[in-house]
N, C-alpha and C positions, 0 to 999 in steps of 0.2 A: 504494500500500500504506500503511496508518496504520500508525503508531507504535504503541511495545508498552505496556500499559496499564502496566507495572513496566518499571521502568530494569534493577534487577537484582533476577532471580528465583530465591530461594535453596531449593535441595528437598533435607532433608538425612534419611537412610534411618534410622527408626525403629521396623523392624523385631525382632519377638520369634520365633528359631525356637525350633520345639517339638522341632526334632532337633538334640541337641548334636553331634551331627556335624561340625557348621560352625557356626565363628563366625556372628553376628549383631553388631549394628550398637548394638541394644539392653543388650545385655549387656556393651555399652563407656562406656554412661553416651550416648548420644545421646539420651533425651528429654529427661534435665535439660538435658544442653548444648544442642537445643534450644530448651527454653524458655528460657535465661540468653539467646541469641540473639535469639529473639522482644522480650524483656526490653530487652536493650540497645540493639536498634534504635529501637524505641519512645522509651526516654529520649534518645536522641539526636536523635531527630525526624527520623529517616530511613524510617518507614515511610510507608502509601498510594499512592497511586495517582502514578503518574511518580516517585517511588521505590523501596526495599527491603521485597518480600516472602518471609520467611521460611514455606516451610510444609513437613509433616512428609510423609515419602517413604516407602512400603513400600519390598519392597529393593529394591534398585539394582542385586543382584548381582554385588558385589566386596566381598562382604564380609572375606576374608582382610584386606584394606588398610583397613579399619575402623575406626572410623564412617566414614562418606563422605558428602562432602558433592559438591552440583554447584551451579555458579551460572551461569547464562543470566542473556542471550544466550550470552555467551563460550564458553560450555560447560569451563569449567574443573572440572577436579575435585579435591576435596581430602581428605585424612585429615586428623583433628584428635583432641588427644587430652584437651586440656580448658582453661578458660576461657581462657588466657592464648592459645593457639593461637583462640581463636573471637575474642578480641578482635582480634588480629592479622589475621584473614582481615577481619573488618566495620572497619577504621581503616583498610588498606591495599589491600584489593579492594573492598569497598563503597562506602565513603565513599571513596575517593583513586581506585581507579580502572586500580591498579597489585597484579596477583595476589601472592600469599607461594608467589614458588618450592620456598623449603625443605617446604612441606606439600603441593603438587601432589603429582597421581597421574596 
C-alpha cells in the first residue's frame, strides 16, 4: 500500500443552510476561519504534498457542535470557534503531532 499523498488532511465544513432550522457551520465564521487556516499553513511552510492540506467541506453533519473541523488520517474531530482555537489545532495537531483535547468532539 503507498503512503498518503498529505501527512495531515484537514476538511473543515463550510456549509450555508438555507433552512434556519439548524445551525450551519457557515454562519459560525468557518470560511474566514478557513481561509486564516489555509493562510497560516502556507506561511508556515507546512502545506503540499507529504504535508498539511486544508480544504473546505460541505456539511459534515454535526453541525449543532459547530464549525467542525476533521483531520485525517487520525480522524479526529474538532469544534473551533476562532483564530486562537485554529492556531492551536495547526501548532499542536498539525505541526506537533499531538491533538487539543479541550476542542475534540
Amino acid at each position: 500500500m503507498s503512503a498518503s499523498y498529505y501527512d495531515k488532511h484537514v476538511f473543515m465544513c463550510c456549509n450555508l443552510r438555507e433552512d434556519a432550522s439548524r445551525p450551519c457551520c457557515a454562519n459560525r465564521g468557518s470560511r474566514e476561519l478557513r481561509d486564516y487556516a489555509k493562510a497560516r499553513i502556507k506561511e508556515l511552510g507546512l502545506n503540499g504534498a507529504g504535508r498539511v492540506r486544508i480544504n473546505m467541506a460541505g456539511c459534515l453533519d454535526r453541525c449543532e457542535e459547530g464549525p467542525v473541523m476533521v483531520v485525517y488520517p487520525e480522524e479526529v474531530w474538532y469544534t473551533y470557534f476562532d483564530e486562537h482555537d485554529v492556531d492551536e489545532i495547526i501548532d499542536s495537531h498539525l505541526a506537533g503531532g499531538k491533538p487539543v483535547e479541550r476542542l475534540r468532539i
